[in-house]
N, C-alpha and C positions, 0 to 999 in steps of 0.2 A: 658478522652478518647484519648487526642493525647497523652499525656506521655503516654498510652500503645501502641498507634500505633507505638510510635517512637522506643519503648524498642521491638517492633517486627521488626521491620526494621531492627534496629540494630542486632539480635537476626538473624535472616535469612539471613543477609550479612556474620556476621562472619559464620552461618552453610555451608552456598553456598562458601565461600573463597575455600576451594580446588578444587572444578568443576571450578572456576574462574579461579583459577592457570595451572587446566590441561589444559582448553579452549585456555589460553594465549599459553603453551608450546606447545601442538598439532596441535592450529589452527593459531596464530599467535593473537587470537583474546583479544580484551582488551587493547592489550600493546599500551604505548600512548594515551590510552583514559581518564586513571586512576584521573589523573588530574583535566580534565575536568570534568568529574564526582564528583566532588567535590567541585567543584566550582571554580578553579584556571583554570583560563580562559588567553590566550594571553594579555601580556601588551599592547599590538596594537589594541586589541581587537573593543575598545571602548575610543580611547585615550580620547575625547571630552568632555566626557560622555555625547552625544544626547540620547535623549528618542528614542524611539522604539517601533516597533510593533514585538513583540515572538510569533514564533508559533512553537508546537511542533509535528512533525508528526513520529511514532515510528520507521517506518521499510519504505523499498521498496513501499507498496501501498499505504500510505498515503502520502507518498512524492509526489507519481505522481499525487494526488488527489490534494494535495493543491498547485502544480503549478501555473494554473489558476487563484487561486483566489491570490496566490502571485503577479501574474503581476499586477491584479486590484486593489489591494495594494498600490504597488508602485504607481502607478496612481494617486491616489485616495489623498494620503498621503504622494505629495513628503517632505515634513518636517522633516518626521519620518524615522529612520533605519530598514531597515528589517532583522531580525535575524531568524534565521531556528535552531531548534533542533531536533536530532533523538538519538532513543534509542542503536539500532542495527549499524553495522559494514557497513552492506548491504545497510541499508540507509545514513547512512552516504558518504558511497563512490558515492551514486549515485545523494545526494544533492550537493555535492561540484562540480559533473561532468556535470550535468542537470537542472541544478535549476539557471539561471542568474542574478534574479530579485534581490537576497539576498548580503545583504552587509558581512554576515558572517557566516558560517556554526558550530554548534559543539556539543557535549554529552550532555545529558540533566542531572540535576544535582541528586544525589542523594535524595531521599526524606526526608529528615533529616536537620535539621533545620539552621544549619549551613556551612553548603553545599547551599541551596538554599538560605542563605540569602547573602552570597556572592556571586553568581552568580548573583542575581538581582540589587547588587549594579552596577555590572560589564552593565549588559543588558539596566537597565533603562526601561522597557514595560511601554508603554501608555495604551495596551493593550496586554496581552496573549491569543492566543487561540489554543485550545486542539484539536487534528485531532481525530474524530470517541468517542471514549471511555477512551482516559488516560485522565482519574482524581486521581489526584496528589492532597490528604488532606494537608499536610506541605507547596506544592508548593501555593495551592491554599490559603491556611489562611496569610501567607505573603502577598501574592497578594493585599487581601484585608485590609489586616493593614498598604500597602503603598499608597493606595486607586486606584490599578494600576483595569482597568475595564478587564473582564474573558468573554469566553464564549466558550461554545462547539461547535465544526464545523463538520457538516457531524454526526452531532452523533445517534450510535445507541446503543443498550443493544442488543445484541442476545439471542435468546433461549437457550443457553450454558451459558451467563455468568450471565443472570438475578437474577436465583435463586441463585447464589451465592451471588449477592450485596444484596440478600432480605433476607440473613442469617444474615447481619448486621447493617439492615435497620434503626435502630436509629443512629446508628454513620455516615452513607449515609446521612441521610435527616439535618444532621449538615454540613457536608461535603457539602452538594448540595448547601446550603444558601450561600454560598460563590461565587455560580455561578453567572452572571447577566445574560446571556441568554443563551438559550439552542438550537441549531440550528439544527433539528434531521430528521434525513432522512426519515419519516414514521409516522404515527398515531400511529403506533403499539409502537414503541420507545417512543414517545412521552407520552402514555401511562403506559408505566413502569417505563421513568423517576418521572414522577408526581405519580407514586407509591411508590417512594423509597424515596421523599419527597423533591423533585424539585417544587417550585409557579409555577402554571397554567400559570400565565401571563408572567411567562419567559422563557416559550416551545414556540417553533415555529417551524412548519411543513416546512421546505425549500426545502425538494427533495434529491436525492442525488448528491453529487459531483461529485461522477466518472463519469455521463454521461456527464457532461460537461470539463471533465481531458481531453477526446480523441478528440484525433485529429481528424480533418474530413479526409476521404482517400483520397491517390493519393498526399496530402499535404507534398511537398521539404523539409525534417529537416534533419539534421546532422548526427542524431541516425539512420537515412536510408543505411548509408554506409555499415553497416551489411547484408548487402542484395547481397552485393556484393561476401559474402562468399560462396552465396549459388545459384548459374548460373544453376539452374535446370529447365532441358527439361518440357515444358508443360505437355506432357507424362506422367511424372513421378508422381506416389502418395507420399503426405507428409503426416504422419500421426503427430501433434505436442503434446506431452503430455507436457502441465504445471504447473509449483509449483506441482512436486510431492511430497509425503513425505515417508518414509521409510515405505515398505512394498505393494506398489504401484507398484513399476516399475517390480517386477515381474510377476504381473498380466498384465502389457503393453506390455509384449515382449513373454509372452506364447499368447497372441492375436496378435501380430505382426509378428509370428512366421507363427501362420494359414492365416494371409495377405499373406505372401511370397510365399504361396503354389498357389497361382492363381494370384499375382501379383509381380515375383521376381525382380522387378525395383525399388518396392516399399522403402522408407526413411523413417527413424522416428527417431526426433529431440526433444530430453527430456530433458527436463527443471528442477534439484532437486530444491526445494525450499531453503536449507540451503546451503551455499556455501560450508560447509566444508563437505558433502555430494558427492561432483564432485566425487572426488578420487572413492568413495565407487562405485556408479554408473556407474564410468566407467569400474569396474573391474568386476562387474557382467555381465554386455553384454559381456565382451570380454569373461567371463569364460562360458558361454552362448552359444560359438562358433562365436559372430558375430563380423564383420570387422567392429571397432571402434574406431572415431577420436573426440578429442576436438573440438569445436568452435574456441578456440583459437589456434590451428595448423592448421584451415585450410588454402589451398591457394587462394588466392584474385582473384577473375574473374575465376569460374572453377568451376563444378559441383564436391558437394563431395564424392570423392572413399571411401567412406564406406555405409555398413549400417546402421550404428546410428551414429548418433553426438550428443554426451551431450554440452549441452549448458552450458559451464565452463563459464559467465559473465555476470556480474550484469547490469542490465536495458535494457536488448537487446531483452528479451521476447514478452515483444509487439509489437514489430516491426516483428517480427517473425511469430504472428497470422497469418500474412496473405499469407504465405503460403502454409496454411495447409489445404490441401483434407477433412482432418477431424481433429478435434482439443477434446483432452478429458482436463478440467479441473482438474486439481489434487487434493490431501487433499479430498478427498470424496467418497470415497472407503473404508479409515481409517477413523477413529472417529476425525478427526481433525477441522472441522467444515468447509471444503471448500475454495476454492478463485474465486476472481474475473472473470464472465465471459464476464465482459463485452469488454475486451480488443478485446477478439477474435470476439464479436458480431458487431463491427463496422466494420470488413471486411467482415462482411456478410457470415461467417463459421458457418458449421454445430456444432454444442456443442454438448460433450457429458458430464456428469457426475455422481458422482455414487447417495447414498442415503443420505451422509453426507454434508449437505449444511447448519447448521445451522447460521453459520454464515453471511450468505447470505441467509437467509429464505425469504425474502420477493423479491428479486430480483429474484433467483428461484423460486420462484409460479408463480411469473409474467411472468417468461420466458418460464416455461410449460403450463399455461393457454391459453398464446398467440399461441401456435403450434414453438416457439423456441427453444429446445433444448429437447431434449434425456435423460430423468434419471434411472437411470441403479440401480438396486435391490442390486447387489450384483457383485463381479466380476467376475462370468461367463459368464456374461450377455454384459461381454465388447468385447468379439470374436465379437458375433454376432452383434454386435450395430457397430463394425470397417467395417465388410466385408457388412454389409446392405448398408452402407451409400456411402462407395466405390463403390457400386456396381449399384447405382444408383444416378447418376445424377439429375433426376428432383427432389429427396427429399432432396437433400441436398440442392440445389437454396433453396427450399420449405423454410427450415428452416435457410438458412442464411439470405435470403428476408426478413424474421419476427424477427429474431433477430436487425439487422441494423434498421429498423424501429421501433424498442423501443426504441433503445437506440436515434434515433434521435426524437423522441416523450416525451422523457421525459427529455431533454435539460432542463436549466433552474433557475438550485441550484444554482447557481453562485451570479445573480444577486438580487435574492430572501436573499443570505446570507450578501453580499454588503451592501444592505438595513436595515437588525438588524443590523449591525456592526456601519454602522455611524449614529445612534442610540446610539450608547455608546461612540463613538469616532467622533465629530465633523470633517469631512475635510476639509484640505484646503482649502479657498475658491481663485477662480481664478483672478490673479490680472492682472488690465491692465495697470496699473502704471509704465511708467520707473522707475526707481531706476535711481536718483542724483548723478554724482559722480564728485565732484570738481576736477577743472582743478588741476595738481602739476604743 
């Protein structure tokens, strides 16, 4: 079974090589990562070779998921190296910029046997752990032929991707034996792992991560200085569409457009989800008629002269929620299975989104059962769901009140995942011992 996963890996790298090549030439993307993905890692890297804790979280939101549990980490296991891998450009740039706790950042290797196994010379894991759903069959059977301990963090299966591991549920439930625990956001995950032939006794219910990623508000960080680009009058309506995806933002600016008719002061600050998207989106609103600026040309301390600002920079969205009068999550309109609402629900903003949430199923029921958030049919339905909520104040408190109170009610995963973990990884224990050091 792995000699044919691997002869398909291989098989779909060389088919994907020219989308590769275009990627690299159009977007700049790939180039210098090549390497790394293969396993040729900095000499510097690792000079020591100290053992280590890897963890790999693929894009942008799992990075900021496993923050947190990276500082308790460190904490926990000063001994150990912490190493960060990400799959994506996105995340990558925003591990090396946001991420402190880690002694190294870099490309996660190819899944191919060779590739990872010099990578792991290089890393040394004491333990690996997988953010959400990448499981890596090659990465993982290494793992455990160097008896390095595994476990999923935050993990869940969604309603999108289940039925597809369950189309090849005996080479899964080989795959899965390789895991030692499985750390899952939900019953429902938990559920479908041990369907796909995960042991019982190494699923653990832990919560989700992300509610413990965010920050508490009003809380001094760094990543706050972005606020500075945006000196707007209380007055003023924000409307914030985030992570959108192609075919999205046309429906946010024919509803933005009916805003403008009864609120011409009104702002709307869109967020694409792909970076190499910026360009595309910015050229639609201008060709759209509207006065619009990058994020990165605005001026510092100054309300900004336009009517849109696409948000051309990596990791500055969430810090952005909380300006927003009204805030629509993106990917959920299109079939893409949604993102994250909970960024914007710790500042206590009204959410909207559309029907496509499956990747967030369970956090969305939570958040509409609770009277949180707004989900929208179809995009017509997003005029009216913009000018309702603008248009009244007490329903929006309504639903930012109920939102922020989930998300601080289900705090938690953190220390729940802590717990499995040194379960498999003894930590340091605290020494009160001077350390000797002869006179010279």
């Amino acid at each position: 079974m792995y000699i044919l996963y691997s002869v398909l890996v291989l098989v779909v790298f060389v088919a994907a090589s020219p989308w590769f090549v275009y990627q690299a030439l159009r977007y700049r993307k790939y180039v210098g990562s090549l390497g790394q993905r293969m396993g040729y890692l900095p000499v510097s890297f690792n000079m020591d070779g100290d053992e280590s804790i890897w963890i790999h979280a693929v894009s942008v939101g799992e990075v900021l998921t496993a923050r947190p549990l990276i500082a308790d980490l460190r904490k926990r296991y000063p001994q150990l190296k912490v190493f960060l891998s990400t799959t994506t450009m996105a995340g990558q740039q925003l591990a090396r910029r946001s991420v402190p706790n880690v002694d190294e950042v870099f490309y996660f290797p190819f899944d191919l046997g060779v590739f990872v196994r010099r990578t792991l010379d290089l890393v040394r894991p004491r333990i690996f752990l997988m953010m959400e759903t990448e499981i890596w069959p090659v990465v993982l059977r290494e793992c455990r032929r160097r008896g390095v301990k595994t476990a999923v963090v935050n993990g869940r299966l969604s309603t999108r991707s289940f039925p597809r591991y369950r189309m090849i549920r005996p080479f899964m439930r080989r795959v899965l034996q390789d895991v030692d625990r499985f750390c899952v956001q939900s019953d429902e995950s938990a559920r479908r792992f041990i369907d796909l032939g995960a042991d019982p006794a190494r699923v653990v219910v832990t919560g989700s991560l992300k509610f413990d990623s965010l920050d508490p508000p009003g809380q001094v960080r760094a990543r706050d200085r972005v606020l500075r680009y945006f000196r707007v009058p209380a007055s003023r309506p924000i409307i914030v569409a985030g992570s959108t995806m192609k075919g999205e933002e046309t429906a946010v600016l024919r509803a933005f457009r009916r805003v403008r008719v009864t609120m011409p002061s009104a702002l709307l600050i869109v967020a694409p989800r792909h970076p190499e998207r910026f360009t595309e989106v910015e050229q639609l609103c201008r060709s759209e008629g509207w006065k619009t600026a990058r994020r990165s040309e605005l001026a510092i301390d100054a309300d900004p002269r336009a009517d849109i600002v696409v948000l051309d920079t990596i990791g500055e969205l969430a810090t952005l929620y909380q300006l927003g009068t009204v805030v629509f999550v993106g990917g959920s309109l299109v079939p893409t299975g949604g993102h994250n609402v909970l960024e914007p629900a710790i500042f206590g903003k009204p959410i909207v989104f559309g029907p496509h949430m499956e990747n967030f199923r369970e956090i969305a029921d939570t958040f509409l059962a609770s009277g949180a958030a707004v989900r929208l049919e179809d995009e017509g339905q997003l005029e009216e769901a913009f000018l309702g909520l603008l248009g009244d104040p007490v329903r929006r408190a309504r639903l930012g009140a109920a939102a922020r109170a989930l998300v601080e009610a289900n705090r938690g995963a953190k220390d729940k995942t802590m717990t499995v973990l040194e379960g498999l990884v003894q930590p340091a224990a605290p020494s009160n011992v001077i350390p000797f050091r002869p006179i010279a």
